[in-house]
N, C-alpha and C positions, 0 to 999 in steps of 0.2 A: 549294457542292456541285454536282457534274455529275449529269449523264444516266449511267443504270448501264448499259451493255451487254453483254449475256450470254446467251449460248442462242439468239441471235434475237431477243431483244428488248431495248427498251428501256425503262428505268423511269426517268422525271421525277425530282427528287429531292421527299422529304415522301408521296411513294406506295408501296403493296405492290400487288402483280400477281400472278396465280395462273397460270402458264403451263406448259404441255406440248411435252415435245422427243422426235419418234419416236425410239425404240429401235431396233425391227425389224419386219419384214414374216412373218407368220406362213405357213401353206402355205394357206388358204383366204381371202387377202389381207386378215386382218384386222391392224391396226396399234397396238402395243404401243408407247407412250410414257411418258417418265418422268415423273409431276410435281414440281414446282416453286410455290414460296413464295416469293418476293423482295421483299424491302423495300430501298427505297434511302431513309436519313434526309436530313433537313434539313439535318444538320449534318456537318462534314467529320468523319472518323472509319474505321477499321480498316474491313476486309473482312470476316468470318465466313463458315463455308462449316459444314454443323450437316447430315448426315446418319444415316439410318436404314433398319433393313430392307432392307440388301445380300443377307442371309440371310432368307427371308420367314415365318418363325415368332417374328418380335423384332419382333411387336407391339409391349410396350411402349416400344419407342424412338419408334415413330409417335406415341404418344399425349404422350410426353415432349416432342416436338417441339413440336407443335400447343398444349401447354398452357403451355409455356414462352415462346410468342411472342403468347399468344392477347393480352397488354392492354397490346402494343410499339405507342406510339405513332409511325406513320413520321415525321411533322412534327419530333418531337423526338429521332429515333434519332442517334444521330452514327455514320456509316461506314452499313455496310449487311449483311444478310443474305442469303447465299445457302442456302436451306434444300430441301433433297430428303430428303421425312418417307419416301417408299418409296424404295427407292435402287435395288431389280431388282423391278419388279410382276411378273414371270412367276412368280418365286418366291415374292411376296407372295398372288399368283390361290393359285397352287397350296398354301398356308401348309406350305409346306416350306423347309429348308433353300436347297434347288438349284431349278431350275426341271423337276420331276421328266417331266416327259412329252418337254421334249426331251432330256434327259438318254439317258432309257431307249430312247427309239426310236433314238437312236445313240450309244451311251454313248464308244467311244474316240475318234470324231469329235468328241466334247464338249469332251474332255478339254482343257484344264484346265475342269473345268466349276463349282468353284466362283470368280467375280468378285473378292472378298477377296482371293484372292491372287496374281493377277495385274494390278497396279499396271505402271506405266501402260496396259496393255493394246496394244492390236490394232483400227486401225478396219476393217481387209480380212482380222480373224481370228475366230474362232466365236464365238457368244454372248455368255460369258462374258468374252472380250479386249477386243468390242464394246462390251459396256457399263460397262470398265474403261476404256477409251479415251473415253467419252463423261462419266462421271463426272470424269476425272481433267482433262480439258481446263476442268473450269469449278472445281477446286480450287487449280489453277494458276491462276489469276489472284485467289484470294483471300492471304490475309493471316496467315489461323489456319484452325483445322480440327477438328472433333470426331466423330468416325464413333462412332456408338452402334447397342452390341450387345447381346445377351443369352444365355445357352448355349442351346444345344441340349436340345427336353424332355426330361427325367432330371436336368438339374443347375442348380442355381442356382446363382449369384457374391453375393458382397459386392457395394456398389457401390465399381467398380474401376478406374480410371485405371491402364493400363497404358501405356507409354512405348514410342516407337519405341526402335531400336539406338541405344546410346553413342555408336557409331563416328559418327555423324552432326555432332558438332559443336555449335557456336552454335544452329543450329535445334532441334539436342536439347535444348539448354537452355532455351530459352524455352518448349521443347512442356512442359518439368518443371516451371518455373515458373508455365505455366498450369495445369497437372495440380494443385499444390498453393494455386491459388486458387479451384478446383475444387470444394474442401472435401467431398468424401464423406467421406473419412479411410483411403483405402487407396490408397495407389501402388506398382506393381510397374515396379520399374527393374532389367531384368534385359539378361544379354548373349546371352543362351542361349533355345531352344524357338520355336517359330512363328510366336509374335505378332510375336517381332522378325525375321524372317525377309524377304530380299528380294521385292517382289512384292505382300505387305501393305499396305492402303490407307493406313495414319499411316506406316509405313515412308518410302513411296515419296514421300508428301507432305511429308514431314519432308526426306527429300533432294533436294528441288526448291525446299528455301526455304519451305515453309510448316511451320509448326510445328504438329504433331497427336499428340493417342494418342487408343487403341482402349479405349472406355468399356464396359465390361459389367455387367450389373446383372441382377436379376429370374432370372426361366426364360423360356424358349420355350414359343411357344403357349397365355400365360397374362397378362392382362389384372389390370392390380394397382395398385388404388391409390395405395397405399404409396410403391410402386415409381415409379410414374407420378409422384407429388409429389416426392421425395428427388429425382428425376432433371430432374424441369424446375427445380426450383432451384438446382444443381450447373451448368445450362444458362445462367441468368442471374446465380450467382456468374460465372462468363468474362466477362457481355457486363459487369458490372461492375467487373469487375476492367480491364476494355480499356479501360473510361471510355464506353463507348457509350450506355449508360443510367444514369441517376441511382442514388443508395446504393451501400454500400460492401458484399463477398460476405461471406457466412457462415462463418466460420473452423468447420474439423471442432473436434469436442471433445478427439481424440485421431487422429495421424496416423500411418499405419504403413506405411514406406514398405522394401518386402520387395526379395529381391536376386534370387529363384527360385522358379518352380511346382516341388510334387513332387507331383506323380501316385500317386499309389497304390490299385493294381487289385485286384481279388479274386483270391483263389487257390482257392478251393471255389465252388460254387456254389446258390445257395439265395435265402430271403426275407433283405432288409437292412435293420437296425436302426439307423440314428444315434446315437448316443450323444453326441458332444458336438456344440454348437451351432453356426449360423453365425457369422462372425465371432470366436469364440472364441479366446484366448488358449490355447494348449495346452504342456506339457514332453513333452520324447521319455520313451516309455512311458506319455502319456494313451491311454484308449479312446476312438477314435474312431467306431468302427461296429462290430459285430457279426453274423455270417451264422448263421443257422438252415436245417437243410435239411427239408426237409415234414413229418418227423417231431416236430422239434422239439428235434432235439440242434444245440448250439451248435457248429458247425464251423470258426468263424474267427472270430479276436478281431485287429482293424487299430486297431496303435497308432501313434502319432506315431513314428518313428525317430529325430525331432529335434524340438527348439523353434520353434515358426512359430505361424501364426494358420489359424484353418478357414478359409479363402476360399472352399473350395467345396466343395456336399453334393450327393451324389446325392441325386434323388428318387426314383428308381425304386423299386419294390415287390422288385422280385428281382434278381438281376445272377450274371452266369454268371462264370466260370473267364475272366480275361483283363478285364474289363469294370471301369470304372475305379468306384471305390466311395468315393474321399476325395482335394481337392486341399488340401495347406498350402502355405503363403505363409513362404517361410524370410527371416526378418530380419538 
């Protein structure tokens, strides 16, 4: 096993290193850097690249990180880790989405300003290009890839292994392949909507030869057990499945692997009820949610249009005319 080098530095093999790579230069010359986890094993063995908190309210991918590698022996790893538990700390300071204070003080200068979807990026382009061009140069030289997400607060996911675009190839199949040793029990392999969209971090990864999807799990801004366990063991089913660590991954009990998001928005606006559950099995004409408007008359009753699974509930308390209120996962 060699010397790892990466970022600047070099890791011996049988060692982990905790290192920081400046981002940017702030306007009262303070210096925002990324951190960095790196283990290089003893043993020859794949590359892994395991980020989190691109979007800085997906907490739980940080804790998912950190607890999935917390009792990796480097002596006996085979291959190595590259792990970035915050993936944009401006965004993770500010526990938002975007990095809101430079956003605001120049919002179309920003633009694109969220990082996610601009893959490979821009090293002499704004913020966001920035540190798509600074993430994306140490994904490239890894092997595999797993960016971990979480919605935005108001909705929570199943835990989701979403797949780059089809059109990609042999790398799309291996990112599938990893996806289904995975073991949550939900895979979206779709051709259509945003995830699979040029520009997207597993995307872009995925067309450069590393094979990756875009994991979502939990809610934003919410700190979760549950969440936190299911997802660092879904983290060490892969290095298991790579051979990097000893034991064989956790097969799901039932795996439902969907062909399309449907989105479906409120058409009244008022308090929202759920009605059927996460993850649930649903037929076209289940109730899925129900809106009340302050009075307390029932104004909208949102059913499944088709057969699919809940993959994802709103939390919100209220939701107005336009505002998305239930996603199914169509199989």
């Amino acid at each position: 096993m060699a010397d790892l080098d990466i970022a600047g530095l070099t890791v011996p093999p049988g060692t982990r290193r905790r290192h920081e790579i400046e981002l940017v230069e702030l306007a009262d010359g303070t210096k925002v850097s990324i951190p960095l986890d790196i283990i290089n094993g003893g043993e020859p063995g794949p590359r892994l690249y395991l980020g989190a908190a691109i979007h800085g309210d997906e907490v739980d991918g940080v804790a998912i990180l950190f607890r999935a590698l917390a009792d990796i022996d480097p002596a006996r790893l085979r291959g190595s880790i590259v792990c970035v538990p915050v993936q944009h700390p401006l965004s993770f300071h500010a526990d938002h989405r975007l990095p809101i204070s430079q956003f605001m003080k120049s919002p179309l200068d920003q633009a694109p300003a969220d990082a996610w979807t601009c893959f490979p990026g821009a090293a002499d382009g704004n913020l966001a290009q920035i540190l798509a061009a600074t993430l994306f140069d140490m994904i490239s030289k890894c092997d595999w890839a797993v960016d971990i997400h979480t919605p935005t607060r108001g909705g929570r996911y199943v835990p989701i292994a979403i797949l780059p675009h089809p059109s990609l190839g042999e790398a799309h199949g291996r990112a599938e392949e990893m996806a289904h040793a995975f073991g949550s029990g939900w895979i979206m392999r779709t051709d259509s909507g945003f995830y699979v969209s040029d520009g997207i971090l597993c995307v872009e990864a995925t067309r450069a030869g590393v094979p990756c999807f875009t994991f979502e799990t939990g809610e934003g801004g919410r700190l979760e057990e549950e969440v936190v366990d299911g997802g660092a063991s879904y983290i060490q089913n892969v290095m298991k499945w790579l051979n990097m660590i000893d034991g064989d991954p956790i097969p799901a009990q039932q795996t439902y692997v969907m062909r399309e998001f449907l989105g479906l928005r409120a058409q009244r606006g008022g308090l929202l009820f759920n009605r059927a559950k996460l993850g649930d099995l649903v037929k076209a004409g289940d109730t899925l949610c129900s809106i009340f408007n302050i009075y307390g008359d029932e104004v909208e009753t949102i059913v499944a249009p088709e057969d699919g699974v809940f993959v994802r509930t709103t939390t919100l308390s209220t939701v107005s005319r336009g505002e998305r209120a239930a996603t199914l996962g169509l199989l």
